[in-house]
C-alpha positions in Angstrom: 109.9 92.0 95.0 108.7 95.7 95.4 107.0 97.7 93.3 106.7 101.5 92.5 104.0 104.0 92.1 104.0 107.5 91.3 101.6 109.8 91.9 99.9 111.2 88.6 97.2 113.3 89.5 95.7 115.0 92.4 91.5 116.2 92.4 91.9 118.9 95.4 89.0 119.2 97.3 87.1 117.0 95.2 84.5 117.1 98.0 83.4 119.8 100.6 84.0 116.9 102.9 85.5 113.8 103.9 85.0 111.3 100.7 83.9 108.0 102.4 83.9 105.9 99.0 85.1 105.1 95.8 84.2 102.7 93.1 85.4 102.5 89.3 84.4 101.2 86.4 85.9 101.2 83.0 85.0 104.8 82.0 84.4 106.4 85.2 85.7 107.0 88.8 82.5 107.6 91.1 83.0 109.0 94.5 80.5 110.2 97.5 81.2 111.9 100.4 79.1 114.3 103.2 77.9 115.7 100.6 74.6 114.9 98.8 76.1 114.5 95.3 77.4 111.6 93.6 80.1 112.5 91.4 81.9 111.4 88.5 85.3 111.4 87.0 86.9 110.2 83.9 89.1 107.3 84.8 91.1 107.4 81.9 91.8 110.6 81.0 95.6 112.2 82.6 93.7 115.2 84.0 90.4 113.1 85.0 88.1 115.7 84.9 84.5 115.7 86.3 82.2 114.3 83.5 78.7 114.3 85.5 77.4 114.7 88.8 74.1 113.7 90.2 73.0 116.9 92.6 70.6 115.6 95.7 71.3 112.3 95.5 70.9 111.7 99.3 69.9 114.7 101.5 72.1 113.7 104.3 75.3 112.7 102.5 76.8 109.7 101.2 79.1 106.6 102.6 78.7 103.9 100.2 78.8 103.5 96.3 79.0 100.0 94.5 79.1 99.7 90.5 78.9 96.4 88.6 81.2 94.7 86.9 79.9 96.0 83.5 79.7 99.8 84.6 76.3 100.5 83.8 75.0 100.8 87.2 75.9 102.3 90.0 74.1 102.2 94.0 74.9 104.5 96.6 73.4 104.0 100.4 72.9 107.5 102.1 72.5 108.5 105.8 69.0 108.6 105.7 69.0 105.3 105.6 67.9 104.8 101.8 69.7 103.3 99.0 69.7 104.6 95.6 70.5 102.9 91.6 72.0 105.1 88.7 71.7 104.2 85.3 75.7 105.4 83.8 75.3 105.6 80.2 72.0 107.9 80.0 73.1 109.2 83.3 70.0 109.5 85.2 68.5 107.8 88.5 67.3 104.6 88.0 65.2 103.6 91.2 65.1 104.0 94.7 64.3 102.6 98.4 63.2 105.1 100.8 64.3 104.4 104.4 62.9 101.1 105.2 60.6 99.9 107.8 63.2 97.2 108.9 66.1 99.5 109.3 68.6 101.7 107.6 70.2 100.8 104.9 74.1 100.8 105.1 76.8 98.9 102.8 75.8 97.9 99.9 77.0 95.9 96.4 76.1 95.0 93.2 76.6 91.6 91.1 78.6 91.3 88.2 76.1 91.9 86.0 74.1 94.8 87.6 70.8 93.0 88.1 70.8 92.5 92.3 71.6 94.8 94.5 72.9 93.4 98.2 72.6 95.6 101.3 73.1 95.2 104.6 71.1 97.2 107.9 72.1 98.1 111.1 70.7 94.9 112.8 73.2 93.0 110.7 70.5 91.8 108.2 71.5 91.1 104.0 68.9 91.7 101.9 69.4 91.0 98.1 67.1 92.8 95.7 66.3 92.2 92.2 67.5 95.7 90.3 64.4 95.9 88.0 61.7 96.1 90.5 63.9 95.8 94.1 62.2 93.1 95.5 64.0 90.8 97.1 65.9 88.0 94.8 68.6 85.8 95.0 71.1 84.3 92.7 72.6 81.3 93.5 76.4 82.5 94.4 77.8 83.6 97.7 77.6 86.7 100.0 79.9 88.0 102.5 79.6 90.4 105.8 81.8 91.6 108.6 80.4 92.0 112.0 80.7 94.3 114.9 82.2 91.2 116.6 84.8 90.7 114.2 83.5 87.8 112.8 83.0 87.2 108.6 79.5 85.2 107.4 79.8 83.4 103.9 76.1 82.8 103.2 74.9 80.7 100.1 72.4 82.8 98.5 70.6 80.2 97.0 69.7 78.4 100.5 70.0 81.6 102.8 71.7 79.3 105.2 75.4 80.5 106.4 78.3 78.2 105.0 81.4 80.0 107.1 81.6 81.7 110.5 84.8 83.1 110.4 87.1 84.2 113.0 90.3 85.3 113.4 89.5 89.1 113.7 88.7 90.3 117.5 87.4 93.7 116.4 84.6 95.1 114.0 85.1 94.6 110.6 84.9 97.6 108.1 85.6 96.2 104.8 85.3 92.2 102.7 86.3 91.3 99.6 86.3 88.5 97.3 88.8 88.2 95.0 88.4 87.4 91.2 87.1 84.3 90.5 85.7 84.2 93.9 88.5 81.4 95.5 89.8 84.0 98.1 88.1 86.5 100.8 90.0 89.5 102.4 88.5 90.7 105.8 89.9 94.3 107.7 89.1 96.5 110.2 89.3 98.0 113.2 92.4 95.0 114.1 94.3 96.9 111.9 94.9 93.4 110.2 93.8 91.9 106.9 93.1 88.1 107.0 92.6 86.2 104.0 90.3 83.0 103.9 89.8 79.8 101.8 86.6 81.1 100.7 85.5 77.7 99.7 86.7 75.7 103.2 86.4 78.7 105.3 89.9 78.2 105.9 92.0 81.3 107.2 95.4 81.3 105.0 97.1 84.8 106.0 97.3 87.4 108.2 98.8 90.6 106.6 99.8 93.2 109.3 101.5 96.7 108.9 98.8 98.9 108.9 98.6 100.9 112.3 95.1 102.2 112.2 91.6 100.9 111.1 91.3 99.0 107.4 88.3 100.8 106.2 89.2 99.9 102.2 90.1 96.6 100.1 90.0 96.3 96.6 92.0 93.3 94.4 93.7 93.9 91.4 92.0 92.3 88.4 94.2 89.2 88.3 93.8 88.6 92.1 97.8 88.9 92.3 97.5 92.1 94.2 95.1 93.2 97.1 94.9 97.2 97.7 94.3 98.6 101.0 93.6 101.6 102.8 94.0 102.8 106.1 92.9 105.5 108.9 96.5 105.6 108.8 96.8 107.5 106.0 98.7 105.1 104.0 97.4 102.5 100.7 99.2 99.5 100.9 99.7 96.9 97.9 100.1 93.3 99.1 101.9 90.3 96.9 99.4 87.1 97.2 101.9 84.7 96.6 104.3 86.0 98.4 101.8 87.1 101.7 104.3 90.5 101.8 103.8 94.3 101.5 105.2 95.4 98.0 104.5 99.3 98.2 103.6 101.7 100.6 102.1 105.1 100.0 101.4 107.6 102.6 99.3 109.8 101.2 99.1 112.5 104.2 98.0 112.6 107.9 94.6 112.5 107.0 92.8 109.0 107.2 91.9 106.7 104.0 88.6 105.5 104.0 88.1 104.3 100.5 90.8 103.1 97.8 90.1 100.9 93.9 92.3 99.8 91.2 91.7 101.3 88.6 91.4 100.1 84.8 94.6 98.9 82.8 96.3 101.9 80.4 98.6 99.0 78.5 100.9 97.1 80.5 100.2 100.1 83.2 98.4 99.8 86.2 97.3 102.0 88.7 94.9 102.9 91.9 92.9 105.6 93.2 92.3 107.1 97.0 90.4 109.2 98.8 89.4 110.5 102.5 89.4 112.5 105.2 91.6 115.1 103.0 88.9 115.5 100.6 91.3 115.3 97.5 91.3 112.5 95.2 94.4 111.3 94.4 95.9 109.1 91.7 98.5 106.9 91.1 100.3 105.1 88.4 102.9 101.9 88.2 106.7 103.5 87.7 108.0 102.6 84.8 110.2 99.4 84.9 108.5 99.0 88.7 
């Protein structure tokens, strides 16, 4: 079964440069890019208009932003090397890490609730932090990394031992993702291949291929049904579980994506958003009867 999306809206030149990521939350779409602002956009309204931005947030420019399941906090990692927490209802910074000691920050994620903070450095390092003070904390449930090598870790937080080497992927890995519930794990990269694992066995289940360029985005619909993807091809792909099948294909423009999200229900009505090396946002909603 294949199913339809329409563009709705496009942001042109959101950014003054490439947008490297994307996260969403209930209200708000946040996006970061070269530049040193984090900026954000209404996720629900048609026109999504800009609704705040935080100027100077990383001197160098941007290429990560996690929010929490909630959508009160937000943390961006810069090219300095530091790593950065944003209160969203009063809209205002809420701590900081300058560059480390240990080594630049670079991906980093936020728990459900809003109250760690995972990064990762150049060494290939995770450090979880506790959001209040940022020392380092850990919670009990799993975290995942992809590797140069193309190997995923699974480490059990709890122990700080490793529970899964995974392989299956030759090349570096640009992008994990649990689903919902936490039962599956989505690795892509530089393979051009998303494989999906067992994230409790470590088993590897699927290999989805079509993509002819580096997977540099994944993001799961909130039922886990779907898995998003985006591409250095310039295309978002949406991918039936179940059925281990593309189910839409959208190429966006020549320009590479390098981040795509779901974004939240309107009704029955469900939708994504992606952004790149074109420096537009752009916006898309299920067809009607799709």
């Amino acid at each position: 079964m294949s199913k339809q999306y329409l563009t709705s809206h496009i942001i042109e030149e959101a950014h003054k440069s490439d947008v490297f990521g994307l996260d969403v939350t209930s209200k708000y779409v946040l996006s970061v890019s070269g530049e040193s602002a984090v900026k954000v956009w209404d996720a629900k309204d048609p026109e999504h208009p800009k609704v705040h931005q935080f100027d100077g947030a990383h001197r160098l420019g941007i290429h990560h932003v996690a929010v929490c399941s909630n959508g009160n906090t937000a943390a961006t990692a810069g090219y300095e090397g530091g790593l950065k927490l944003w209160d969203l209802e009063g809209m205002q910074k809420k701590g900081q890490i300058e560059r480390p000691a240990d080594g630049d920050i670079w991906a980093v994620s936020l728990n459900t609730t809003g109250d760690l903070v995972s990064s990762t450095t150049h060494d290939g390092r995770i450090i979880i932090r506790d959001v209040r003070n940022l020392r380092d904390k850990v919670d009990g449930k799993l975290t995942a990394s992809g590797h140069e090598n193309g190997g995923v870790y699974v480490f059990n937080n709890e122990t700080g031992r490793m529970l899964h080497s995974l392989s299956g992927l030759v090349k570096p890995i640009r992008a994990v993702a649990f689903s919902p519930g936490g039962r599956l794990l989505a690795a892509g990269g530089q393979s051009n291949v998303i494989a999906l694992y067992d994230a409790v066995s470590g088993e590897q289940v699927a290999n989805l291929t079509g993509h002819s360029g580096w997977i540099f985005s994944l993001s799961w619909s909130e039922t886990g049904e779907y898995l998003l993807s985006g591409s250095f091809d310039g295309k978002a792909k949406i991918w039936s579980i179940d059925q281990r099948t593309c189910v839409a294909t959208h190429s966006e423009s020549a320009h590479g994506l390098f981040a795509v999200r779901w974004l939240p229900r309107i009704g029955m009505n469900e939708g994504f958003v992606t952004a790149g090396a074109g420096k537009n946002i752009a916006f898309y909603r299920e067809a009607m009867g799709g």
